[in-house]
N, C-alpha and C positions, 0 to 999 in steps of 0.2 A: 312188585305189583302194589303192595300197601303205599310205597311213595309215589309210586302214580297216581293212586286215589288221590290222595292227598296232595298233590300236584292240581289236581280241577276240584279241589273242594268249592270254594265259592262259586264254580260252576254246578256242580252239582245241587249246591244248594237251592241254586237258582230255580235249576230246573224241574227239584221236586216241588218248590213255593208255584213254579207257573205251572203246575198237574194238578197242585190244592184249586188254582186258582179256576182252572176249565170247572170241576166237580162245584166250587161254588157260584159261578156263572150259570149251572146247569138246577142248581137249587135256589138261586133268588129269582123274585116276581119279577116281572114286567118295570113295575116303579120301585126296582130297587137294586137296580143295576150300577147306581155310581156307586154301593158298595164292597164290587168287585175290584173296582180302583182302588177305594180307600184300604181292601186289605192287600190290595198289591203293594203298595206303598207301607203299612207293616209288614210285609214281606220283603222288600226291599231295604229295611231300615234294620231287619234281625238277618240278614244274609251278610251287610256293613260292617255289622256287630262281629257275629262267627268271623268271616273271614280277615277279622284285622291280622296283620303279620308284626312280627318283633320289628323294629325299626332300627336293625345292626347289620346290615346287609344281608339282610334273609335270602333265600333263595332256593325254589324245591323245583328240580329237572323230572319232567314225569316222561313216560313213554319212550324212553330212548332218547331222552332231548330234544320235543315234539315239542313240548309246553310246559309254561314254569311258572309259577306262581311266587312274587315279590312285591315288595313296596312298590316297585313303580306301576305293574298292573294293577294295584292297589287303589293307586293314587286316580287313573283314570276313571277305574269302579266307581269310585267315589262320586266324580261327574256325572257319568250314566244315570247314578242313582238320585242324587239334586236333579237332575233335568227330568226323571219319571217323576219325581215327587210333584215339583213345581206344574209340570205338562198336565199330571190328573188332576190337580188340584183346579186347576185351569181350563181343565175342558167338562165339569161336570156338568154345569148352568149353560155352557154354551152348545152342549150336545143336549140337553132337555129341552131347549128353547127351539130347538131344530128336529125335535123328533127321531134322535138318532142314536142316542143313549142306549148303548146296549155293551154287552160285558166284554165281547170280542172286542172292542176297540181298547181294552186297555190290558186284552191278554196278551193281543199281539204285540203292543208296544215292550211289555214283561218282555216278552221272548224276543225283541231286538235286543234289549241288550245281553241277554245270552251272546247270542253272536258276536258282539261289538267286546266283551269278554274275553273269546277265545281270540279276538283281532289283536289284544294287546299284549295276550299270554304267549302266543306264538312264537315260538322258535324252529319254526318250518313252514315254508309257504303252503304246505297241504292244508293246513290246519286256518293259518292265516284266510286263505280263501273260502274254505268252509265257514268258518264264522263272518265274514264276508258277506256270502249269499244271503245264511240265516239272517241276518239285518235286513240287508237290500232286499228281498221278499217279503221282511213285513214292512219296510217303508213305500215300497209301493201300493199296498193295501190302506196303509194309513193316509196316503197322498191323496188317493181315490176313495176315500172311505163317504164322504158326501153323497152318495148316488141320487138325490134330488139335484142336486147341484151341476150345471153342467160344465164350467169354470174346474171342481174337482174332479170330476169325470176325464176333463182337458188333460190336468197333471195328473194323475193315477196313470194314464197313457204314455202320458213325454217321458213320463220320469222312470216304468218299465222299460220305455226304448231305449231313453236314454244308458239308463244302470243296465239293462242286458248287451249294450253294446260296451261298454267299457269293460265290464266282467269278461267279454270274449277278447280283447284286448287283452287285459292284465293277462288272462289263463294261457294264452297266443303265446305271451313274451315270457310265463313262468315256464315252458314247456321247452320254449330257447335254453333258460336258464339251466333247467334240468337236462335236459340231451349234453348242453355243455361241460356241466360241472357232475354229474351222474347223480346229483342230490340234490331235495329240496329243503336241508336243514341249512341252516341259515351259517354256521359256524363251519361247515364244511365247503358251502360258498366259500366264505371269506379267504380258506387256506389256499382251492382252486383260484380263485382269483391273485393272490399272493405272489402263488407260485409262476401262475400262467400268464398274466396280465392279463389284459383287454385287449391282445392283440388278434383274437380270431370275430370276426364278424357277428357272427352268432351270437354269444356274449353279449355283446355293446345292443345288438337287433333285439335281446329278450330284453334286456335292463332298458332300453327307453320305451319299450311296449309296457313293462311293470310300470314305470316313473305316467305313461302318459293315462292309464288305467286307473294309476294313484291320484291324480290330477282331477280327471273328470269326479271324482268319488266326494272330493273336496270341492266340485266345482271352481277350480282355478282357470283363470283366463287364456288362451281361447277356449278351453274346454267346459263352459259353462253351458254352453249351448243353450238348453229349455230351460237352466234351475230356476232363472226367474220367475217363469211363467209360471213352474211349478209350485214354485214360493207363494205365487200371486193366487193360485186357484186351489191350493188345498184349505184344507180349515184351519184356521189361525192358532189355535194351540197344538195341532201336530206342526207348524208350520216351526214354532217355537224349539219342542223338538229335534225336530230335522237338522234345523241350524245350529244343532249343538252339539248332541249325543252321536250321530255319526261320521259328522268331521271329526270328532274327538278321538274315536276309535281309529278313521283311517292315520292320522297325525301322529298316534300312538304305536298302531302295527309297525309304520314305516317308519317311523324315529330307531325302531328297536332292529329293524331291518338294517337300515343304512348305519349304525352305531356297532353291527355285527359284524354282519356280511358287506355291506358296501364304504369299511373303514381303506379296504385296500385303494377303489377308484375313488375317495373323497374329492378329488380335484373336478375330475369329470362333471360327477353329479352335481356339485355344488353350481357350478354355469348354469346347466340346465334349472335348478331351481330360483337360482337366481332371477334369470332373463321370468320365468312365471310369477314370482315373487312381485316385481317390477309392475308388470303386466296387469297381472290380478289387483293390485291396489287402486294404481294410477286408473284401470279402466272404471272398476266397480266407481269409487267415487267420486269422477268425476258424470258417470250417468246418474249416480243416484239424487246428484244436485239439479236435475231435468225434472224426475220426477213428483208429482202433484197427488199420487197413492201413495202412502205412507205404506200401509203394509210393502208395497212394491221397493219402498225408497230403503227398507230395512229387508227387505230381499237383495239387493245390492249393496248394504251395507253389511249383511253375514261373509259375502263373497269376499269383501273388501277385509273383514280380518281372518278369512283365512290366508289373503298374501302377508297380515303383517304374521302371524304362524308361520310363514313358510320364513321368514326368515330366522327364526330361532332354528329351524332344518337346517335352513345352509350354513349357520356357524358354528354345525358340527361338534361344539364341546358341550360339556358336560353344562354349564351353563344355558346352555340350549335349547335341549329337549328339558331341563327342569324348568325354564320360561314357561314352555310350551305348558307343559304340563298343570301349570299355576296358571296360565293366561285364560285355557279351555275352563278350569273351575269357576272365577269367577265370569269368564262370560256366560257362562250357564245362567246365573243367577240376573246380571241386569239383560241379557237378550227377551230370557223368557220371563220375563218380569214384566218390558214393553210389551210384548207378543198378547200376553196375558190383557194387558190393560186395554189393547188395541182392541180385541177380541169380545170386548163388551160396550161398546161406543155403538150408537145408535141417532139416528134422525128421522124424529118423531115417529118414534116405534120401527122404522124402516132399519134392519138387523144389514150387517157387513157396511158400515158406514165407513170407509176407509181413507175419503179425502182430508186434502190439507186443512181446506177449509172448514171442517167439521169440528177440526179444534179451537175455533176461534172462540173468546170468550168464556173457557173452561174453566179457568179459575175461580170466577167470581161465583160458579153453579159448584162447582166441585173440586173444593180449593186441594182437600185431600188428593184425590184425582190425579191432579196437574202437579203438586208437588213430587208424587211418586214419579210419575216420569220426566219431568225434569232430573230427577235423579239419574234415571235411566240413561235417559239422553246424553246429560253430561258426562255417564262412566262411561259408554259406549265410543264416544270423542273422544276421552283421556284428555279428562281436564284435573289440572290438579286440585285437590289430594286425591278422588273418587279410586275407588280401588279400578276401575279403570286404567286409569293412569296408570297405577302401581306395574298391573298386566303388561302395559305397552313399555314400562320404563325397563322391566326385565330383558323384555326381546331385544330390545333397541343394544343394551350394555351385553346380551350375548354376541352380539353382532362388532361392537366398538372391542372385546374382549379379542374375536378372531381377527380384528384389525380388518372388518370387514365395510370402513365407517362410507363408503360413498352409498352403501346398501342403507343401512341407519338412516343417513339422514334424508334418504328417498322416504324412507318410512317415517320421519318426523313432519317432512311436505306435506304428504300424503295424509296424517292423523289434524293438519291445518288446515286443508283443504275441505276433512271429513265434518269439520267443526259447523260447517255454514248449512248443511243439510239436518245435521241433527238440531241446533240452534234455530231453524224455522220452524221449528214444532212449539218450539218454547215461547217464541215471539209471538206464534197464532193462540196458545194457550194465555197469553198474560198481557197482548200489547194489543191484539184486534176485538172490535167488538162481534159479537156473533152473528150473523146475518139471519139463521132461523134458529129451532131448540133442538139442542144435540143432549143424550141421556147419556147417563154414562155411572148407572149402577152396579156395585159390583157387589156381589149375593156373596156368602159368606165362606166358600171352599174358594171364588176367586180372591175374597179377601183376604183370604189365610197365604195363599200363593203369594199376591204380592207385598202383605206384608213381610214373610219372612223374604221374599228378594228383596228389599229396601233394606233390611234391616241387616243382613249380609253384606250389602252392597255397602253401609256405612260402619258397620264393625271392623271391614277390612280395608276400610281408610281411615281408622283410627289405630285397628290391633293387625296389621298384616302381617304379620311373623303368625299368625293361625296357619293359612294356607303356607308361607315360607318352612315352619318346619315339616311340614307333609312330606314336601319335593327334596327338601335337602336329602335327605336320607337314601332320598332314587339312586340307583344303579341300574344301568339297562345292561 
């Protein structure tokens, strides 16, 4: 029992920082509610602390081999907690400004990543799917969290529909999995399948309901269905969020899934993520070059690196999932870096200013401003050196590693292609003149936010062995 505690330490911890956190939401005023964030985010930064693990292939099996706590759960932690930090920091001024500022919007977000925790810890889909929900219920709260707004009202709705029906989906095909193999641990999978093949129906029927459940959760192609729209109508710093923290988690669950339990049908799986891999790129970016809504045009543009993610999935080795791994941290940092900055653009006082247009003539009013997201911009493309880059150059060489290269250089198309949508943001910041006055102040916790994304974002195109030695150490 004492090694199962210890097995959800960082869980635990978590959960006692988000019980301080309701008790102190329930003791500050009215206007002092962004200090519920701010200690969520010390609470977030001493749970990092506690829970670091020896970096020797550490590894603690709690409950029967339910859940395990290691560097590579570690490594995602770590994500979560940059995307809450950068998220609060980022919604403080923009939820005062809207009258909406209150302490529940950054408990809940606390208690997503709880969930998104147990997603990466898992070693049995029971578990795996319960931390699952715990997410997806507070990300539909947070989707909808606007209730002036009817745009957020829109996605708070899609994005329940949508996440309650893929949840009955995955649970559908994990129910297959389990009537077939008579467990839902992941390593007892593996042996049943070893043993048995894929030759009874059932089987192959629950593993592409889990695969297509997995899919929708990442919003990959055709399974995207609403995300954009829900991208489009939540409020722009959950929006930042969204697109980060729990793609992260699902990317994570099912790396450690398929690396387990689905070592035996590698073949199989691999086509099917492939053919979405493909999908998901090509489609996301070449819509997002239509788009004239910037927030919209980086709402297709999240979609679009969750396909180049999916290929570190299909190349299966070890190199892979540590891409992965390293790709989710820094896109944390330049996604919700733009997100942030988007988040506070304005024409003439008129708040959610989201067109292209808006940026025109930025640099010369707000040189700062414009510098930061060009930065963005450019890591976001993978131009060289931007630790962007760094990100895409891993995935692509996991992929030439499993001599997977006609996938690679879809995904090298594909990040050329990505160039010309993010580069028109740059061209309306620095080469057009402004047509009316666009504001674009950012008050001091969103300043704090995007400076440290800029400044991450250029450390780790000077010092990228930061994040490298993180991942090296993973073992799933």
């Amino acid at each position: 029992m004492a090694q199962s505690i210890v097995s959800i330490l960082p869980e635990i911890l978590m959960t006692i920082f988000g019980l301080l956190l309701i008790v102190i939401d329930v003791l500050a005023a009215e206007d002092k509610k962004a200090g519920v964030g701010y200690f969520g985010i010390a609470f977030i930064i001493l749970a990092l602390i506690a829970s670091i693990p020896p970096f020797n292939g550490f590894k603690i099996f709690g409950f029967n081999r339910m859940v395990v706590w290691d560097v590579y759960s570690y490594a995602f932690f770590l994500t979560f907690g940059f995307a809450y930090i950068l998220s609060t920091l980022g919604s403080v001024d923009y939820l005062k400004e809207r009258g909406i500022n209150k302490g529940e919007y950054y408990i809940v977000m606390f208690f997503s990543i709880i969930g998104m925790m147990f997603m990466v810890s898992a070693t049995d889909l029971s578990v795996f799917y319960l931390g699952l929900e715990t997410m997806a219920i507070a990300m539909y709260i947070l989707a909808g969290y606007n209730k002036k707004d009817l745009l957020s009202n829109e996605a708070g709705i899609k994005y329940f529909i949508m996440g309650a029906f893929s949840s009955a989906i995955f649970l559908y095909g994990l129910s297959y999995v389990f009537g077939y193999t008579g467990s839902t641990k992941y390593h007892i999978i593996a042996e049943y399948i070893k043993t048995n093949g894929l030759s009874h129906y059932s089987i192959i029927f629950g593993l592409v309901l889990m695969f297509a459940g997995f899919a929708f959760k990442i919003s990959a192609v055709p399974f995207h269905m609403w995300a954009p729209d829900v991208y489009n109508g939540a409020p722009t710093p959950v929006v930042g969020f969204m697109t980060v923290a729990p793609k992260a988690a699902a990317f994570g669950g099912m790396v450690r899934f398929l690396m387990v339990a689905g070592i035996p049908a590698t073949a199989q799986w691999q086509l099917f993520f492939s053919i979405l891999a493909v999908l998901t790129m090509t489609y996301a970016n070449l819509v997002a070059i239509a788009q004239n809504n910037v927030k919209r045009m980086l709402a297709y543009s999240a979609i679009s690196h969750a396909g180049y993610m999916l290929i570190g999935l299909v190349a299966a080795n070890d190199l892979g999932y540590k891409a992965i791994a390293m790709y989710v941290m820094i896109y944390a940092f330049m996604n919700i870096g733009a997100f942030t900055l988007l988040s506070v653009l304005k024409n003439k006082g008129i708040i959610d200013d989201e067109r292209l247009e808006s940026f025109a003539g930025l640099a010369k009013k707000h040189p700062l401003y414009s510098l930061a997201m060009l930065i963005f911009m450019f890591s976001l493309a993978g131009i060289p050196p931007l630790a962007g880059f760094i990100g895409k150059f891993y995935i692509f060489m996991a992929a030439i590693k499993a001599k997977i290269y006609w996938l690679a250089i879809i995904g090298v198309i594909n990040s050329a292609i990505a160039c010309y949508y993010y580069m028109r943001v740059t061209v309306y910041m620095y080469f057009r003149e402004a047509e009316y006055e666009v504001e674009a102040n950012l008050r001091p916790a969103g300043f704090i936010a995007t400076f440290i994304a800029t400044v991450v974002v250029l450390l780790l195109t000077v010092f990228p062995s930061t994040f490298i030695n993180i991942v090296k150490n993973m073992i799933v």
